[in-house]
Every structure is written in structure tokens, then in C-alpha cells.
DRENLO-374026 format. One record per residue (C-alpha): residue in three letters; x, y, z. Coordinates in steps of 0.001 Angstrom, whole numbers, plus 500000, padded with zeros to 6 digits. Last residue first. Layout:
<keros>
AlaXYZ...
</keros>
This chain:
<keros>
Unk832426948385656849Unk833843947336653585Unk832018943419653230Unk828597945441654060Unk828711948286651553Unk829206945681648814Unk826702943576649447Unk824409946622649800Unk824949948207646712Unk824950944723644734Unk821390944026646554Unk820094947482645461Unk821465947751641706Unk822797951137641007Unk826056950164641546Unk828541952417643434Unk829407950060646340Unk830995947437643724Unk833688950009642843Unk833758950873646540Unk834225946962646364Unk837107946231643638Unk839397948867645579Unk838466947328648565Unk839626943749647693Unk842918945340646248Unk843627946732649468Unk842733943689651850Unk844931941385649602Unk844462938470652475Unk843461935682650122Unk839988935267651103Unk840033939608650675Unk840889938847647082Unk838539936269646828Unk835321938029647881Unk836615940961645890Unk837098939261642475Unk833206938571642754Unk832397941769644048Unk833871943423641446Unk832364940964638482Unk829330942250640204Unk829629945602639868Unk831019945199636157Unk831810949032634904Unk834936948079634241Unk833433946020631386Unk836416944121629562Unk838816944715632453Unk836112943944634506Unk835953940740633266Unk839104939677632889Unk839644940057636485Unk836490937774637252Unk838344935368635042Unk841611935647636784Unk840061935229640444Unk838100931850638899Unk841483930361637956Unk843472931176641006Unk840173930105643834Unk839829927112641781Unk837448925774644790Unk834871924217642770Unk832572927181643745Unk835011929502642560Unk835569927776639190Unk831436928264638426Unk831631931754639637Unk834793932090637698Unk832783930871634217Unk829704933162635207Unk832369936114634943Unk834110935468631810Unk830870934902629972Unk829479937717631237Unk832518940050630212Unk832005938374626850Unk835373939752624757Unk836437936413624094Unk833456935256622348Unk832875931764620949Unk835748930568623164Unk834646932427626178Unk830754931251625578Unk831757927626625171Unk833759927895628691Unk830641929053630026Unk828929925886628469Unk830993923019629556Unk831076924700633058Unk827344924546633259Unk827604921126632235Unk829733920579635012Unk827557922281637635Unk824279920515636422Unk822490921329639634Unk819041922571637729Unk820060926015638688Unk823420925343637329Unk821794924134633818Unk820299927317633831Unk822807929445634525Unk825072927632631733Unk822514927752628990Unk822142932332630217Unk826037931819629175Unk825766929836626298Unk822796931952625082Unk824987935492625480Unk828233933275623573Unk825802933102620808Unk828557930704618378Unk826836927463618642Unk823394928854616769Unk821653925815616152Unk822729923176618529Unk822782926143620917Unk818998926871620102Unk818118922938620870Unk819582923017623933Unk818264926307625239Unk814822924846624484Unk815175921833626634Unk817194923466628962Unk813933926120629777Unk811686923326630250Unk813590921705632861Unk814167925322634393Unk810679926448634909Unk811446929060636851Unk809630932017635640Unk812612933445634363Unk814649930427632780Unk811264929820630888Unk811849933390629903Unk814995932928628870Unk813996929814627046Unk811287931351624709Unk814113933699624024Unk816319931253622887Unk814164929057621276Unk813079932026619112Unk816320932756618220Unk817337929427617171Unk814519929177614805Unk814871925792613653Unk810415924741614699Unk809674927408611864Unk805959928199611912Unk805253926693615377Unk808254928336616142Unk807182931636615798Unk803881931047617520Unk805037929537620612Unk807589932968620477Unk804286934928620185Unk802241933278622622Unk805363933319625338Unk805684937412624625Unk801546937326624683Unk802249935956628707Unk805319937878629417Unk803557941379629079Unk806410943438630557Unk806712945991627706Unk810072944278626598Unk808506941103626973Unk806233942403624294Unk809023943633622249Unk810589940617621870Unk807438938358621322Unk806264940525618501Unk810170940089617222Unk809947936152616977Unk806323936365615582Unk807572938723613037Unk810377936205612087Unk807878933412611867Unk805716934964609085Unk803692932351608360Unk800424933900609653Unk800866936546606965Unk798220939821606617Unk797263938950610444Unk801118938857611604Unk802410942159610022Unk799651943790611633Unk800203942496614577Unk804282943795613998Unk802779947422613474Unk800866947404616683Unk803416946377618522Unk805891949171617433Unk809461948934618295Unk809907952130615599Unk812056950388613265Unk811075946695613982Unk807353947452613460Unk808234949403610708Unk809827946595608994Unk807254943815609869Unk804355946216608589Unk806660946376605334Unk806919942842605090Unk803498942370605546Unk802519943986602551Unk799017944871602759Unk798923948942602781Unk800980949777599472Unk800862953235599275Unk800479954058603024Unk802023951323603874Unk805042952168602041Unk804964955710602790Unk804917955128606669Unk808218952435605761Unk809723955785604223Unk808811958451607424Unk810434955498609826Unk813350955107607916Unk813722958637607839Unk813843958847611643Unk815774955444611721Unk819099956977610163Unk821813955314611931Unk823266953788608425Unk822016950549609454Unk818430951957609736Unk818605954032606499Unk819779950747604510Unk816704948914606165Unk814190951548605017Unk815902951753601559Unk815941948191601227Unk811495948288601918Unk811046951042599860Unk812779949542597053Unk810892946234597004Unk807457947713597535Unk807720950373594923Unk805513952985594855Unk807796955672593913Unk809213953864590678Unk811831956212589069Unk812894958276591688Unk812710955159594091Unk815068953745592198Unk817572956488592447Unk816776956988596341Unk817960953080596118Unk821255954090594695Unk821937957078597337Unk820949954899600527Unk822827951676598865Unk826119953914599545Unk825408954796603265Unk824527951221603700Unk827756949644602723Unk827771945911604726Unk828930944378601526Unk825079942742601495Unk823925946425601644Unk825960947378598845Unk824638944899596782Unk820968945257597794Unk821426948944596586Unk823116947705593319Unk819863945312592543Unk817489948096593824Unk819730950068591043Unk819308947981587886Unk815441947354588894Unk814270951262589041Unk814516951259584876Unk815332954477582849Unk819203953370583279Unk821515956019583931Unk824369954051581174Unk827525955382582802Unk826798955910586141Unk824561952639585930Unk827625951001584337Unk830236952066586709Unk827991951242589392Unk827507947585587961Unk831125946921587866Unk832218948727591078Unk829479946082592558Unk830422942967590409Unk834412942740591538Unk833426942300595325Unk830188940676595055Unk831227937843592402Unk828815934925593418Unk826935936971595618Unk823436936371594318Unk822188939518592524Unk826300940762592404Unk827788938848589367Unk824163938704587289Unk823636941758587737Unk826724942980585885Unk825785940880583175Unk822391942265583219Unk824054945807582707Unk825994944877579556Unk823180943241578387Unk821122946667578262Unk824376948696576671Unk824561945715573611Unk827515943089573425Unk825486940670572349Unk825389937872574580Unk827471934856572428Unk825546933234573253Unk821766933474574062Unk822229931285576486Unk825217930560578707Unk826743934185579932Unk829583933997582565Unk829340934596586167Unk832729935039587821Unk833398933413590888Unk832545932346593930Unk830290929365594231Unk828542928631597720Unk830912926912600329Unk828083927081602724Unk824439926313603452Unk823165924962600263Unk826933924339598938Unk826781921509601263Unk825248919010599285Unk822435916730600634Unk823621913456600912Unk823287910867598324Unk822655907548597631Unk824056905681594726Unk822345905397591538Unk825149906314589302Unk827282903560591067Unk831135904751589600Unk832769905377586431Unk830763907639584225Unk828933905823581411Unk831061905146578225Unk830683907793574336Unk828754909953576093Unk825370911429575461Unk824276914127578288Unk820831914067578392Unk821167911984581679Unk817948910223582802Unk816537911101586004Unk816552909202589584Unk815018911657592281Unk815512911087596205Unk818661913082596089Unk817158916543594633Unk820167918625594189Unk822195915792593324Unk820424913984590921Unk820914910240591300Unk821583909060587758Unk819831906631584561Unk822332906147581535Unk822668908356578245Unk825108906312576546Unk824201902900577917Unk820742902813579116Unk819592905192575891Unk821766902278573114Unk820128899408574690Unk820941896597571805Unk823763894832573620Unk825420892635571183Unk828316894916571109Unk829101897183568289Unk830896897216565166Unk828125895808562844Unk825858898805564089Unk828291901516563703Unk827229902358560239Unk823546902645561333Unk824408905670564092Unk821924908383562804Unk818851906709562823Unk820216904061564641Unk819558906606567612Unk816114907349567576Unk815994903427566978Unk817079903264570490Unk814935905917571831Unk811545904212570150Unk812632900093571322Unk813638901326574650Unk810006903627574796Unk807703900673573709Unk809453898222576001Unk808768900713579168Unk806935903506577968Unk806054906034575387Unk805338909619576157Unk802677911168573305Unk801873914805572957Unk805582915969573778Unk806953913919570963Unk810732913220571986Unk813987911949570459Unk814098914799567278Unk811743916698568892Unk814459917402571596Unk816334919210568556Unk819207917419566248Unk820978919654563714Unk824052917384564156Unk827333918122564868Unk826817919912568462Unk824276917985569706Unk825659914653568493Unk828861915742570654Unk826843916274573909Unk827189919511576056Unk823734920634574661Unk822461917691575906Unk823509918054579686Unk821907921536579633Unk818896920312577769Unk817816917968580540Unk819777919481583441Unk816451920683585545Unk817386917641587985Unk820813918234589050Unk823926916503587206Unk827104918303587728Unk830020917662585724Unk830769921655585014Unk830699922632589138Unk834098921913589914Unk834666925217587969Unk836639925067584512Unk834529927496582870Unk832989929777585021Unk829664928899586365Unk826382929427584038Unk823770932166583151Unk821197932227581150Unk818898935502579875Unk815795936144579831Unk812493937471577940Unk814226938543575046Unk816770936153575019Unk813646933003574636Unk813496934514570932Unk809708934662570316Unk808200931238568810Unk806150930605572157Unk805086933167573942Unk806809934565577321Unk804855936882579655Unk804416934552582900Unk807075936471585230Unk805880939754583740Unk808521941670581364Unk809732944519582829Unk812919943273583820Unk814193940828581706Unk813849937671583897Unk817438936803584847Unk819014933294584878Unk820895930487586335Unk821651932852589569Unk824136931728591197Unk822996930452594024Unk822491926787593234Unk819704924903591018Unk822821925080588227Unk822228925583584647Unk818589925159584552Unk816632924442581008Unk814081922555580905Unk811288925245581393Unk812181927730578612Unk814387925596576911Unk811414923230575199Unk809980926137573735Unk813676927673573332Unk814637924263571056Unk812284925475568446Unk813013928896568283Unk816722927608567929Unk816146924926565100Unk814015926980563027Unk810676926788563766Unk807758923986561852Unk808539921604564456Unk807231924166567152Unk804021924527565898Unk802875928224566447Unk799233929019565611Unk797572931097562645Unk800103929467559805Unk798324926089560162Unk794958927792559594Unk796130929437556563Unk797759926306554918Unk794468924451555575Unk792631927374553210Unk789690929118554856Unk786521928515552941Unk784210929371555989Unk785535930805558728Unk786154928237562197Unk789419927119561569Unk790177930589561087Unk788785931515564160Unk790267928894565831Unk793957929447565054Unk793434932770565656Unk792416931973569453Unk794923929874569855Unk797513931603571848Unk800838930444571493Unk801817926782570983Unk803877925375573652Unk802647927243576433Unk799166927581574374Unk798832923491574755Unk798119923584578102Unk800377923261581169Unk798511922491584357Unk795420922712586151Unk795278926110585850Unk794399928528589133Unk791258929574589910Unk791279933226590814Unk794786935226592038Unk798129934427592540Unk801238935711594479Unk804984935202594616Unk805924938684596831Unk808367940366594948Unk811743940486594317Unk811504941082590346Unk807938943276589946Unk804934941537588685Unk803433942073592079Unk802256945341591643Unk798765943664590441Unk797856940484591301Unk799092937359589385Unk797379935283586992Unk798512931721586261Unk799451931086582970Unk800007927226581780Unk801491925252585184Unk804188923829586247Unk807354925277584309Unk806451929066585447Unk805004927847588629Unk808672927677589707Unk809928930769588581Unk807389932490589809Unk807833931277593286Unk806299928436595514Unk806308929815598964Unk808141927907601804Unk807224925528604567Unk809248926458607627Unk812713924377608206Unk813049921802610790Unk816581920965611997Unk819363918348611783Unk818639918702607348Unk816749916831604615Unk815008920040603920Unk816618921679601380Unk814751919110598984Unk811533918051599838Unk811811915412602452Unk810878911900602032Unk807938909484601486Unk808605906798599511Unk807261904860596452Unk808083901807594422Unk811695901450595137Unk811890905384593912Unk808586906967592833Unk808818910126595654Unk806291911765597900Unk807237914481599799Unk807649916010603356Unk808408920200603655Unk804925921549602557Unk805224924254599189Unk803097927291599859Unk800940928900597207Unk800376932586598302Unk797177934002597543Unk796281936097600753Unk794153933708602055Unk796974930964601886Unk797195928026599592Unk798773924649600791Unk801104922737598077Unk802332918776597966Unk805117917503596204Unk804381914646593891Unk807426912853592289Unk809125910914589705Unk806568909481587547Unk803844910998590713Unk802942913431587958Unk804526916463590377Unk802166919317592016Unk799429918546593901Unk797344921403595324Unk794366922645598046Unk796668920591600412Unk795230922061604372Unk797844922768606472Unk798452921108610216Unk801298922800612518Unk802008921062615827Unk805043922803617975Unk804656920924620360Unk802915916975621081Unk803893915543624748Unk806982914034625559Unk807620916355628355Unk810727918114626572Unk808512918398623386Unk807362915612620980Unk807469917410617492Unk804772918465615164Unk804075918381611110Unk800760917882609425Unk799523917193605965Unk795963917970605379Unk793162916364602985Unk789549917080602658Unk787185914543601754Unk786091913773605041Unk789245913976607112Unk792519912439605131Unk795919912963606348Unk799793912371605901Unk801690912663608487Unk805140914185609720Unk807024913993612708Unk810371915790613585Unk813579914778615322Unk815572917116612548Unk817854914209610980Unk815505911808612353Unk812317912346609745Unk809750910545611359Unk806887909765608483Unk803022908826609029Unk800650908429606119Unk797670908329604886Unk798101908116600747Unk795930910737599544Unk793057911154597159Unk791764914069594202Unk794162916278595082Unk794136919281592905Unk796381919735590088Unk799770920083588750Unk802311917814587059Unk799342915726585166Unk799857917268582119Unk803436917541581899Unk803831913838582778Unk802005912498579623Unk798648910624580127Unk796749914039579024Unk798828914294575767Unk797319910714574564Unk793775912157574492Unk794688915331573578Unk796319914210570574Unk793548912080569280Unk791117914629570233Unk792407917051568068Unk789551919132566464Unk787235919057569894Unk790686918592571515Unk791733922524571071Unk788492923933572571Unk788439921540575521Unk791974923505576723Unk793256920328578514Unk794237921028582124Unk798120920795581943Unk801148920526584082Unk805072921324583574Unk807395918746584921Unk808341917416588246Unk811540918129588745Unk811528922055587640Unk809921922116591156Unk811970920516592964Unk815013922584592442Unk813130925570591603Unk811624925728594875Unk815624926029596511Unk816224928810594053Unk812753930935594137Unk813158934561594645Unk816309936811594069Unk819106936664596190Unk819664936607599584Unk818662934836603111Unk817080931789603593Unk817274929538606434Unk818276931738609519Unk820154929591611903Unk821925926810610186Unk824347930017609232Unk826428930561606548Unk824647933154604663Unk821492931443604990Unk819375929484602153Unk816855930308600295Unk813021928625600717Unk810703930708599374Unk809652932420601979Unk813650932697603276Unk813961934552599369Unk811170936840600178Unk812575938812603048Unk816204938407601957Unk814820940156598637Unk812928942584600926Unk816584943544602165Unk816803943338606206
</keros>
């Protein structure tokens, strides 16, 4: 597995195609980002700035952005069933501190599964929404599924990517989302790199203060603070945004309210080397990274999602013929509402509009016309203005409700990516390369971005390691692994320490056959970078090693994947007991792991405790319809329990999902034998050896009604087949019917 696929399910991706696995590709934060972006940037007033501005800072700290992110000061106790997955949430306060918890009612209708995490943050003003964050020991901030929303006076749903028939983990917040909801967070060392581990160190800002808006002040001060110093000076010694030209300006604003599309895509790059928090104020917003957008013409280009502020606006006629910025409608230190705010917007726009005055209607709401109110439709519990100004409202009930789109699971955009912003790109070497990122990164134009990006590298031999982990993980998503092996030696060249690369190369060595090397790399990677969990988790799976997996485990409790495979190779080792722990364990993290279920119910099938056991095969099947191997373990279950036509229902699942199951083929004439289909259940168990001639037991099956039908010779054939087996009671079966 790719450390981006790693990453991206921690922070909330989704699978390629499958309920089963929620999160798989691309590069960290999409899902987050959604929500995130929602609920605008946060702020803990810098003191020093409102001892000279206290008028400012006193209406700045009403505003949304700086109240978007702090800690919880009270709670709301709460209790929420969410149907779609048949999960429970609540909402909890214990003396002073404040939890949310998540658990299911199990087969016996007793509590399973529970999970209960401490809310160290708030982030979201409560105007539209407040999502609610847990941090770990290890510095991750981690976003818990059920929200709180403003709409018909406050709910409680799901975050977004969540409202689904199964319960997902809770996922890390990324960069990219604590970039627009907070001020500047620091980040431990060697994780500045793209595809890394979101993590944060020390006391975390409350929110966004005034330096992500105006630079650092300390200049500012200083002059402020030296005798004789002209006002002109001090002005100059800080950014104000209205004093920038018109694009400078509109990046501060773009840098967080700007999101072409919350899909896979990606909407933009970071420039690599540039840390995830690095941009300043008044600096072209290109240098630090670049936009990207759909293809023209895409059923994609009359979406409204909830980062679409100046996205929307910049499609709008008075955008483009007029000068206008978001200062020209907005003051970010000062938010009016209600009657105040119709009566500001609107004359905003008689500003510009006063000739048109005597030709229009009597209604004087300009904003609730032309730019009206909308369901979002990445984030369906959210109502947001549209920055998009048209001439009439689209047709329709703008505030209808909404299901969560598809094109999270499937049907994701394929296509070219095309610059947005800075446009036109300039048509340098470096840009030239990002483009080609941007078509492979996130699949949306795999097959025509990797010869594209090779032929650049090859071309181009970039100094940095980033252009070819990117190409690596491309070839290893186009199932390639000899070719990502070369690349990813490349990037390793250049950055020998890194994490991310030594952690693809690994997994491109395995699926390439090579597991001694992959063994020798991941035994670097420790060695250099000893608590990553990921690469514990990696080693543990190339070498089966227990010890490695624990590891894994202690350095990241929420790792449910590790849990899954610690359980694996346990059982594998005969220790059923710590197997059960560890599968318990990986679904307490994420209750939708079909795998998990699975093998949790094989080895409830084992010990006999078959109720149990259909419980948990049910629920993996719902998830993962296509295992024909957990259809056919389903169906002996269900005929242990006496469910014969269930059982039935299920084999003949397993044949459709996989023709070539020998199993399946032979459970399904075992179930048609004892019905009396003697025909039907002879061709199955025919079909089965044909698949595995090998089968012993499919050759005793086909035997017993062979010699039933008086075919003595074929019936021995099948049974000195049988005879040979190395299992005891097949042997002997066998042996017996030919003498």
C-alpha cells in the first residue's frame, strides 16, 4: 500500500470503488477539506495588535473567522441514531471534560464496538457549523464523525462522507484543512513533506489572527513603538490588503476561500518545498500553489460546494467588468447581520447598479435575489450564500435536501485537469511538471498523465524527490510496480530519509515479488525514522512480523488496518484469543471494516458460536458483496444454524461473484445434494474439480453420487483420487467406499 493511500483513509479519502476500504489515494485531506473550509478560518486575538486597535478587535472577535476554532468551553448533551449505518452517537459532559462517543447494539443487543474520545477542540463558529476534534498523544488532530449544524435552529448530523449504510473511522484533520482554520500551527519536523503524516506540536492557536491577513507584525510594532516615526512609515511596515493591487488583494482572501471542487481532483498543489503553513500575505498566492479545475464543459461547472465563495464570484459578470474585490462587499473586521447586513449588501450593489433602479421591481433585496441562499452539495446539512451573481435564481428549490453524492465512492471525474489560478500558468519547466501532477496525483487522467510526467522528469531530472514519489505512486495505482521501483529509487537518491518514499518503494518491491529488499528498505525506515507507524505496519505485513504490527499499534491506536492484520497473523500462530482482541480492536476503530468482520466471523464460525458468527458475516457481505470466500464460509454457517435456504442464497452468491471458486461450486452441490438435486449438485461438484483437480473432497462428493447412480467406474476414478489426500478423514472415507 502507497503511504499516500495510508494517510489519505486517516484523513478521510475515499475507496477506489469499494464501500469496503474508505479512503484510498491521493494526496491528504479532500473529504476534511469539505467541512473544514465550511466553517471559516479562526482567531485568538494577538493582544499586541488590539492595544492600538481595540475598536477593530473588538468587533473582529464576533466575526465567524475568529471563533471557527477553539476549545470547548460547554456542550450540548446529546444522543443521535444515525440509521443509514445502525450506529449511536452521544454527546457528553463528565465534570468539566467533554467526550463524544459512538457504539452499536451487537447481535445480543448489548453495547459493541463502543469508542468514547475526549474533544480537546471546536472547530466551526456554530453560524453554520461546529465540528468537533479529539487530539492524540502523538499530535494528530482527529475530526469525530457526528456534527453540529445551524439549520432549523440546530441539528446534529453527520460530518460529511459520513452520511453513509456503514460507520466510517474518525479521520485526521490535514494541512490543508487547518490551513483556513487556524493562524500558524507548528508542525514537527520531517513532517512538512507532501503525503505526510498531518501533525502538530505545543499549544495550538485559537484561531486566525490578524498576521494571516496581514503579515507579521512585528515591524509594524517596532515602528509604532520608535520615537518620531512618521504615520506613513508605520503603515508601510505591515500588509493591508486594501492598499494591494487588485490580485494580491483578492489572493488573501483566495488562499482559504478558494476550492474548485471538494472532489478528487485535486483543486490544488502546495509547491513542494514550501511548508504547508508558509504563505504571507501580499506574496503572489502562485508561488506557494497552484489551482486546478475540471475541464471545461464537464457536468461539474454548475456545482455549488461549500469552499465556492470566490470560485462562484469569479464566474460572475460584475466580476469580470468591474475591478470589484471581496472588500468591495465585505469588511473582514466587522460582519453585519440580519437587517443591518440586507440594508449594507444591497446598497453594495446600488453602488454600481443606480441606473437600473427605476426599472426594477419593487422588491428591494438585491443579495436574496441575485446571489440567493443554496444547499451545498458536498456538505448537505450546510445552507451558504452563492457568490455567483446572476441575472434570475436557478430554477428549482435551492434549499432542497440532499443526498450525499456519489462521486465520493464512484463515478469520480475523468478527465483532463486544466489550470484555474494563476492563469494563464506560465509556460515555465517547473509548471510544466505540476501540471503533469496534477493529471496523475488523484487519478483523474492516469492513463494520459503518467507517459506525460515521465517524459517530463526524463526530460527536466528534477532536483526535487516529490515529482517522482508522485510518478512512483502513479505507476503503482496502474498496477506497474516494476516501473515505480526505478522512479522511487530516484527519489530516494535525492531525499534518503524520506518517510513517504520509503514506504511506496517497500510496497512497489512487494508487488513486484521482491520482499527481501522490501524488508532491508522498511528496516531503513525505522531505523531513520523510528515512530512512523505506517512503516511498523509495512514491515509487519512484509515479514508477518507480530512484533512489528504492536509496534505499529502503540505509536497509533487508530490504526484499524494494523489491528485487522495483528489479528491475522496471530490466528495464524494459533493464538485465537489476542487474534479475537485484535479484530475487536479493529473494528472498534472502524465499525465498516468488512474484513475485519469477516475474520472475526470465521473464527466465531470456529469455536462454534454460530449466532454470533452470522451476525458479523452479515454485516461484512453487506459490505464487501463480491468475496465469493465470505459467501461461502456465510453459507456454512447459516447451514450449521439450519438455514439451508439461506445457505443456498449465499453459495449461489459466491458462484456469481466468482465463477472460478472451486469452494463455492462445491458447498453449492452439497447444499443441492441434500435437497435431493442429485443432477444439479453432481454438475457442481464436477465443476469443481475441474477448477481444482486437486479437490479431495469435491471427489468424494461427485463419487457418492456417481456410485448412487450406478457409474461404478467413474465413482472410482473420483475416489483413488479422493484416497490420495493428505487429510486423515478424506483418506479414510475414501478408502472405505472402494474396498
Amino acid at each position: 500500500m502507497k503511504h499516500s493511500e495510508f494517510i489519505a483513509k486517516r484523513v478521510g479519502q475515499k475507496a477506489d470503488g469499494g464501500a469496503e476500504a474508505p479512503a484510498l489515494r491521493g494526496r491528504i485531506g479532500k473529504v476534511c477539506g469539505i467541512l473544514l473550509l465550511l466553517i471559516s478560518p479562526a482567531a485568538s486575538q494577538t493582544p499586541t495588535c488590539a492595544t492600538c486597535h481595540a475598536k477593530i478587535a473588538q468587533a473582529y472577535a464576533k466575526t465567524g473567522m475568529a471563533r471557527s476554532f477553539y476549545k470547548p468551553k460547554s456542550i450540548q448533551p446529546t444522543r443521535f441514531y444515525h440509521k443509514l449505518s445502525d450506529t449511536w452517537y452521544a454527546m457528553e459532559e463528565r465534570s468539566g471534560q467533554y467526550y463524544q462517543r459512538r457504539w452499536r447494539i451487537g447481535y445480543d443487543g448489548k453495547e459493541t464496538e463502543v469508542q468514547e474520545q475526549h474533544i480537546d477542540y471546536v472547530m466551526g463558529s456554530g453560524n453554520h457549523v461546529r465540528t468537533y476534534l479529539t487530539r492524540t498523544e502523538r499530535g494528530a488532530l482527529i475530526e469525530l464523525p457526528l456534527a453540529w449544524y445551524s439549520e432549523n435552529g440546530g441539528t446534529w448530523a453527520m460530518n460529511p462522507g459520513h452520511d453513509r449504510d456503514y460507520a466510517l473511522p474518525p479521520r485526521a484533520v490535514a494541512y490543508e484543512c487547518m490551513f483556513c482554520h487556524n493562524s500558524y500551527p507548528e508542525i514537527p519536523l520531517g513532517h512538512e513533506e507532501p503525503g505526510s503524516e498531518p501533525l502538530y506540536t505545543g499549544e495550538l492557536p485559537q484561531g486566525i489572527d490578524c498576521q494571516r491577513c496581514h503579515g507579521s507584525g512585528a515591524d509594524h510594532v517596532r515602528m509604532a513603538q520608535t520615537a518620531g516615526a512618521k504615520v506613513e512609515d508605520i503603515r508601510k511596515a505591515i500588509v493591508n490588503p486594501a492598499r494591494l493591487s487588485r490580485d494580491r488583494q483578492l489572493e488573501v482572501c483566495m488562499q482559504c476561500h478558494l476550492e474548485t471542487t471538494s472532489l478528487q481532483l485535486p483543486h490544488s498543489i502546495v509547491k513542494y518545498g514550501r511548508s504547508p503553513f508558509s504563505y504571507r500575505p501580499g506574496e503572489p498566492l502562485g508561488s506557494f500553489m497552484l489551482f486546478f479545475d475540471h475541464a471545461p464543459g464537464t457536468k461539474y461547472k454548475d456545482d455549488f460546494e461549500i469552499a465556492h465563495s470566490a470560485y462562484r464570484l469569479r464566474k460572475s459578470k460584475c466580476f469580470l467588468g468591474s475591478q470589484m474585490t471581496c472588500l468591495t462587499c465585505h469588511d473582514p473586521h466587522d460582519v453585519p447581520r440580519g437587517a443591518e447586513a440586507r440594508a449594507h449588501y444591497n446598497g453594495v450593489c446600488g453602488n454600481c447598479h443606480q441606473s437600473l433602479a427605476a426599472q426594477h421591481p419593487k422588491a428591494t433585496d438585491c443579495v436574496a435575489c441575485h446571489m440567493p441562499k443554496r444547499r451545498t452539495q458536498d456538505v448537505i446539512q450546510a445552507v451558504m450564500t452563492d457568490h455567483y451573481i446572476q441575472r434570475r435564481p436557478p430554477a428549482g428549490d435551492l434549499l432542497a435536501p440532499l443526498s450525499e453524492r456519489a462521486e465520493f465512492d464512484r463515478k469520480q471525474y475523468t478527465g483532463e485537469v486544466v489550470p484555474y489560478s494563476p492563469v494563464p500558468l506560465p509556460a515555465t519547466p517547473e509548471n510544466a511538471l505540476y501540471l503533469a501532477v496534477a493529471q496523475v496525483t488523484q487519478k483523474s487522467n492516469l492513463k494520459a498523465g503518467l507517459p506525460r510526467l515521465a517524459a517530463e522528469i526524463e526530460k527536466q531530472k528534477p532536483a526535487r524527490p516529490e515529482f517522482y514519489v508522485e510518478l512512483g505512486e502513479g505507476y503503482l495505482t496502474a498496477h506497474n510496480p516494476r516501473a515505480a521501483v526505478s522512479v522511487l529509487d530516484e527519489a530516494l537518491r535525492r531525499e534518503p530519509n524520506s518517510p513517504v518514499a520509503l514506504l511506496d518503494l517497500a510496497s512497489a518491491l512487494t508487488e513486484a515479488g521482491d520482499t527481501k529488499r522490501a524488508t532491508e528498505i522498511l528496516n531503513r525506515g525505522v531505523k531513520a525514522v523510528p515512530n512512523d507507524p505506517l512503516l511498523w505496519y509495512q514491515l509487519g505485513l512484509a515479514g508477518s512480523d507480530v512484533a512489528a504490527v504492536e509496534k505499529a499499534v502503540a505509536l497509533d491506536p487508530g490504526m484499524a488496518d494494523a489491528y485487522n492484520l495483528l489479528g491475522t497473523l496471530l490466528a495464524d500462530k494459533g493464538d485465537f484469543d489476542r487474534a479475537m482482541t485484535a479484530w475487536r480492536n479493529a473494528l472498534r476503530v472502524e465499525p465498516g471494516m468488512p474484513d475485519a468482520q469477516g475474520n472475526l466471523a470465521h473464527l466465531l464460525a470456529a469455536r462454534r458460536d454460530l449466532p454470533q458468527a452470522e451476525y458479523y458475516f452479515a454485516r461484512a457481505i453487506r459490505l464487501k458483496p463480491n468475496d465469493a470466500d465470505m459467501r461461502v464460509n456465510y453459507a456454512v454457517t447459516l447451514a450449521g444454524l439450519n438455514k439451508f435456504a439461506e445457505a443456498q442464497t449465499q453459495a449461489e452468491a459466491a458462484v456469481r461473484a466468482d465463477s472460478k471458486s472451486a469452494d463455492a461450486h462445491n458447498f453449492l452441490g452439497s447444499l443441492l445434494a441434500r435437497k435431493g438435486e442429485a443432477d444439479s449438485a453432481l454438475h457442481e461438484f464436477l465443476e469443481a474439480v475441474r477448477l481444482r483437480p486437486d479437490f479431495s473432497l469435491a471427489h468424494l462428493n461427485a463419487a457418492g453420487i456417481l456410485a448412487a447412480k450406478g457409474d461404478t467406474a467413474a465413482a472410482r476414478s473420483h475416489l483413488q483420487k479422493a484416497a490420495a489426500d493428505s487429510d486423515p478423514a478424506i483418506r479414510q472415507r475414501a478408502q472405505q467406499l472402494l474396498r
